[in-house]
KOLGUMI-962242 format. One record per residue: residue in three letters; x, y, z of N, C-alpha, C in turn; residue number from 0. Coordinates in nm, 3 decimals, always signed. Atoms other than C-alpha are relative to their C-alpha. Layout:
// residues N
  residu       nu       nv       nw      cau      cav      caw       cu       cv       cw  num
     ALA        X        Y        Z        X        Y        Z        X        Y        Z  NUM
...
//
This chain:
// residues 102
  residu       nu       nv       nw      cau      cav      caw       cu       cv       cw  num
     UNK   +0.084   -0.118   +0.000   +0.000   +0.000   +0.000   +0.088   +0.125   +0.000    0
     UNK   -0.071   -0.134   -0.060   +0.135   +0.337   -0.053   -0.031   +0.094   +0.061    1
     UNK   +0.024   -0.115   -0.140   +0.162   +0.612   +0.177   -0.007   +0.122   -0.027    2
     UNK   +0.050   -0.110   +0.041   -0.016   +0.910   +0.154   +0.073   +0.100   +0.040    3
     UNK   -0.172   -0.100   -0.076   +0.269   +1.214   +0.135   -0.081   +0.112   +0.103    4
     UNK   +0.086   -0.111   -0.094   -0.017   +1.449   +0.312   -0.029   -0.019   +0.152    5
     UNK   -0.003   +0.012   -0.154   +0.020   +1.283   +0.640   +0.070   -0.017   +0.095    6
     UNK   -0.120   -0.017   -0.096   +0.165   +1.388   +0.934   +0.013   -0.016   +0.127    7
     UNK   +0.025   +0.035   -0.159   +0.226   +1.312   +1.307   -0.049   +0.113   +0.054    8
     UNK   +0.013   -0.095   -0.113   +0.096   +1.509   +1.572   +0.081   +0.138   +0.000    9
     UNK   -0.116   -0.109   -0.020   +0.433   +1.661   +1.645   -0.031   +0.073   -0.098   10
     UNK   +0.003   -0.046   +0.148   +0.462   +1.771   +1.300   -0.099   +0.093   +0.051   11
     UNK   +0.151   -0.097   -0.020   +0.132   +1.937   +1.351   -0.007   +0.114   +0.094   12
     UNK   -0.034   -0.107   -0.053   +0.186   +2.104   +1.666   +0.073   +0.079   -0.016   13
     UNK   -0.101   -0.066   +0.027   +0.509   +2.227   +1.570   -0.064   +0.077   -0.110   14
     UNK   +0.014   -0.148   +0.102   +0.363   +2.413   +1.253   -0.124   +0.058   +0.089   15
     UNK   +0.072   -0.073   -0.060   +0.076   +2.526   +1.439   +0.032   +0.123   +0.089   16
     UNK   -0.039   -0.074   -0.137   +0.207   +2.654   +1.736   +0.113   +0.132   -0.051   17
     UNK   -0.066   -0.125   +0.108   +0.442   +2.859   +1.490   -0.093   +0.068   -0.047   18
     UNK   +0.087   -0.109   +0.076   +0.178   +3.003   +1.319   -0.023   +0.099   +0.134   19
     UNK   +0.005   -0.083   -0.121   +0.024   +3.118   +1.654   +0.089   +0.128   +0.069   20
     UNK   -0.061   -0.068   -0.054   +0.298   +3.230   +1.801   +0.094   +0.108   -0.099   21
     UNK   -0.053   -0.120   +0.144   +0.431   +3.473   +1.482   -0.015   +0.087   +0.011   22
     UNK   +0.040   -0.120   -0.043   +0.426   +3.831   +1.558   -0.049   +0.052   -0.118   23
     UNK   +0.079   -0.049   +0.093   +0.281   +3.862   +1.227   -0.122   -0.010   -0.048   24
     UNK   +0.148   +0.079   -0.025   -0.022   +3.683   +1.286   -0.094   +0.022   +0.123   25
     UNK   +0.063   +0.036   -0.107   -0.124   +3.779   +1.616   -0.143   +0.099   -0.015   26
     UNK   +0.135   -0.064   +0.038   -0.488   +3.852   +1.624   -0.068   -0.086   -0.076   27
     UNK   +0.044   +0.045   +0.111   -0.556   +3.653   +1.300   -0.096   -0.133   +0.047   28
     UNK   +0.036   +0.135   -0.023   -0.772   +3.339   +1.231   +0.100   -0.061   +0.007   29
     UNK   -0.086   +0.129   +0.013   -0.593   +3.035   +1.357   -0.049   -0.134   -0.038   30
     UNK   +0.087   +0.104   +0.061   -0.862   +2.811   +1.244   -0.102   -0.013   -0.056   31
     UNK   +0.169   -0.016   +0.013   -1.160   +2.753   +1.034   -0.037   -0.188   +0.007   32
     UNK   +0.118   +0.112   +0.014   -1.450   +2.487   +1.045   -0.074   -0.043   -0.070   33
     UNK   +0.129   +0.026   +0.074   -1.676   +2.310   +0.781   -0.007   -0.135   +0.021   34
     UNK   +0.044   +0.056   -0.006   -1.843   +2.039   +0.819   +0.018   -0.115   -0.076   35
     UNK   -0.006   +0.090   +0.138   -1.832   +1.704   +0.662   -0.037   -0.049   -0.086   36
     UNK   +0.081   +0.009   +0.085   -2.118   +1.721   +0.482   +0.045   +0.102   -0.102   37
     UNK   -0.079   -0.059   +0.109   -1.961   +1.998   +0.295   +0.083   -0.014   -0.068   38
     UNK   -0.115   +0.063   +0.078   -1.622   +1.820   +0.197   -0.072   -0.095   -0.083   39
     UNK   +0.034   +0.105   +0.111   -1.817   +1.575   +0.086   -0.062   +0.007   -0.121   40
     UNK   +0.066   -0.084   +0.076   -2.031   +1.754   -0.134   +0.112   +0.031   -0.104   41
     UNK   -0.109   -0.003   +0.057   -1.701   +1.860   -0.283   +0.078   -0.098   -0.065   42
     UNK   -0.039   +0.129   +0.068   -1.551   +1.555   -0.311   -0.039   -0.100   -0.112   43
     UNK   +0.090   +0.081   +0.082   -1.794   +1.373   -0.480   -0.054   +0.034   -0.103   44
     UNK   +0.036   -0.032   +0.163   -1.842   +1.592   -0.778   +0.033   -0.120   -0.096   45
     UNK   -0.106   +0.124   +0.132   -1.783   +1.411   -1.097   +0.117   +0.058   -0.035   46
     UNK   -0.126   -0.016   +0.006   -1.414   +1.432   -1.170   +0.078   +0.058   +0.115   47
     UNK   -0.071   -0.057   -0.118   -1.328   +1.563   -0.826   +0.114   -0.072   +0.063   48
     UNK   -0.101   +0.016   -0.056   -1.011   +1.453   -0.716   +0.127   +0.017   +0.092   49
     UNK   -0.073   -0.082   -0.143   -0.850   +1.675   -0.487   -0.083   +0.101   +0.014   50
     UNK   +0.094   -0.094   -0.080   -0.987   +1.940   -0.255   +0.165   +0.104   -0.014   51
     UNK   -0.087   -0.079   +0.013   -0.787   +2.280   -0.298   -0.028   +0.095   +0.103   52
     UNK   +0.040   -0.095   -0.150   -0.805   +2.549   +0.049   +0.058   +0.062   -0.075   53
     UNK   -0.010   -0.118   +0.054   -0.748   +2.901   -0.082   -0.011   +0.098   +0.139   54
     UNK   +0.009   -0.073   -0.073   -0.690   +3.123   +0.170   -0.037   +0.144   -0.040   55
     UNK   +0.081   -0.142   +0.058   -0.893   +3.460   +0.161   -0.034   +0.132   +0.115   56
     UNK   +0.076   -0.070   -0.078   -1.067   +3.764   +0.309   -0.123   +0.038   +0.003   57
     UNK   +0.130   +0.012   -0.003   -1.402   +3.755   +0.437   -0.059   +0.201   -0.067   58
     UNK   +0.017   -0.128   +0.011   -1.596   +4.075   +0.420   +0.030   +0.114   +0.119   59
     UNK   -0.090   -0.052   -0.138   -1.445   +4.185   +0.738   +0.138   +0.013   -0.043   60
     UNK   -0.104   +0.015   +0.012   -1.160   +4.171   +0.621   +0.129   -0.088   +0.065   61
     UNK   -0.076   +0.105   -0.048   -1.057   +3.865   +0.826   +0.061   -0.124   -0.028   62
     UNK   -0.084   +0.138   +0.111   -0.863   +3.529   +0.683   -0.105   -0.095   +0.031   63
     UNK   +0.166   +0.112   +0.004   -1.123   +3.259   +0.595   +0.112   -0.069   -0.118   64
     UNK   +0.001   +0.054   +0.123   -1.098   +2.984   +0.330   -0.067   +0.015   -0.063   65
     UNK   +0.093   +0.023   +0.111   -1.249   +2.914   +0.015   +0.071   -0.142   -0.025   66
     UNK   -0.041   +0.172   -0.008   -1.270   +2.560   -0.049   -0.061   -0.058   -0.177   67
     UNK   +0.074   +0.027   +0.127   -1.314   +2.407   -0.421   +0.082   -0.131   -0.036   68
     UNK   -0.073   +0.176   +0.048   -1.256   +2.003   -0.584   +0.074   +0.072   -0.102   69
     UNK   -0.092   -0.020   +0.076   -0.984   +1.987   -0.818   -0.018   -0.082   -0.087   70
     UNK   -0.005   +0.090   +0.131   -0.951   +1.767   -1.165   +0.098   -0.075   +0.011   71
     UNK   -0.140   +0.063   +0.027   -0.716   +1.543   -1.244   +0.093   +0.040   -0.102   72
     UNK   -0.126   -0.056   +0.080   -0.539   +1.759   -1.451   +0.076   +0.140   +0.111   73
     UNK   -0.033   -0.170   -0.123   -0.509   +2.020   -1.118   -0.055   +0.138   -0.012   74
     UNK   +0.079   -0.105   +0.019   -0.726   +2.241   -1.248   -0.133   +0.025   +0.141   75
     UNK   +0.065   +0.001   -0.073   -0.980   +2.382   -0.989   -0.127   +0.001   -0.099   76
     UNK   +0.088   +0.047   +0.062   -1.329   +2.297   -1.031   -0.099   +0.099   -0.002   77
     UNK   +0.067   -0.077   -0.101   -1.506   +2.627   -1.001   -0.137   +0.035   -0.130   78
     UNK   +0.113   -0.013   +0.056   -1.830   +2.545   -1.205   -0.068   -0.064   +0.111   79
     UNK   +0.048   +0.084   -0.100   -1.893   +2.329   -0.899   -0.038   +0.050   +0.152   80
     UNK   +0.008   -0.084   -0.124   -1.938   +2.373   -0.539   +0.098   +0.013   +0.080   81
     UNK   -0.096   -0.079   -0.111   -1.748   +2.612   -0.347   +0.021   +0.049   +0.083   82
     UNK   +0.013   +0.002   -0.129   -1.711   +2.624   +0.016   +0.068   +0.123   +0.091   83
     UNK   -0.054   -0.083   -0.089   -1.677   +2.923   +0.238   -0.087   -0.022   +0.155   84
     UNK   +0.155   -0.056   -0.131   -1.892   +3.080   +0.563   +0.075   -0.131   +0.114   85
     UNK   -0.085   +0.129   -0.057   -1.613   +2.857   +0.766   -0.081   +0.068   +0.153   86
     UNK   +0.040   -0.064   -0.135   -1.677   +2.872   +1.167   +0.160   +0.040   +0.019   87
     UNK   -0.121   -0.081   -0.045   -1.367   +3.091   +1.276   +0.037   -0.033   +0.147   88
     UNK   -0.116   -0.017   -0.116   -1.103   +3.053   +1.549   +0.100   +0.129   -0.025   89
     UNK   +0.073   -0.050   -0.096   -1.109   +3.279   +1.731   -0.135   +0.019   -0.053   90
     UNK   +0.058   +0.014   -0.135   -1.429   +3.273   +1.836   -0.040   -0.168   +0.021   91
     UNK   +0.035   +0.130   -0.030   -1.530   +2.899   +1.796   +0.104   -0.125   -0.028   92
     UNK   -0.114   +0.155   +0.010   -1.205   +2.696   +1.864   -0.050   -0.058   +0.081   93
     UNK   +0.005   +0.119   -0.058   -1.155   +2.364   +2.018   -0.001   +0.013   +0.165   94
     UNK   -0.020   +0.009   -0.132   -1.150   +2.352   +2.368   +0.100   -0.050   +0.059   95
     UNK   -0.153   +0.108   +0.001   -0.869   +2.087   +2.395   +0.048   -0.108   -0.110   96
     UNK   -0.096   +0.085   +0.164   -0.646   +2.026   +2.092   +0.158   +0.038   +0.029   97
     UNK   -0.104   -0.002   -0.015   -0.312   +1.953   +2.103   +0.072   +0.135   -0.087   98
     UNK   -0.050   -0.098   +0.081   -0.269   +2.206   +1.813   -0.022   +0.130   +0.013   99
     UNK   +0.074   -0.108   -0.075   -0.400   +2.491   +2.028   +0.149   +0.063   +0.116  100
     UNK   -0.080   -0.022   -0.080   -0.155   +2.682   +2.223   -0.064   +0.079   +0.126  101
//
């Protein structure tokens, strides 16, 4: 079976996280958004959908959000399809206890 290059330990995880966080160029910013998995899936499951692409953006606040859209198998994004924003934001609705939380 081969091994998917997109996955990573914990560590791994905290360690870029906890960098982001702690960045004096970031402080303030979203450190996380939320959608649902009825929405990835929705995405996923287009016809020809093959990868999911995160786009980082600004809401109408002018705060960092994603935009979320399937990809082709040629890497093209899929944007006749459906495209996922209206994330839940961190700050105000993070985790309570996640390792990737500082």
């Amino acid at each position: 079976m081969k091994t998917n290059p997109h996955i990573i330990s914990l560590a791994e995880a905290a360690t870029m996280t906890h960098a982001f966080q702690d960045a004096t160029q970031f402080q303030g910013m979203t450190v996380a958004c939320l959608l649902d998995n009825n929405a990835y899936q929705q995405v996923m499951t287009q016809p020809g959908c093959t990868g999911v692409r995160t786009y980082f953006a600004l809401d109408d606040t002018n705060k960092l959000t994603i935009v979320v859209v399937g990809v082709d198998s040629l890497g093209n994004d899929i944007t006749s399809g459906i495209i996922l924003d209206r994330a839940y934001m961190c700050p105000a609705m993070c985790p309570i206890n996640s390792d990737l939380m500082k």
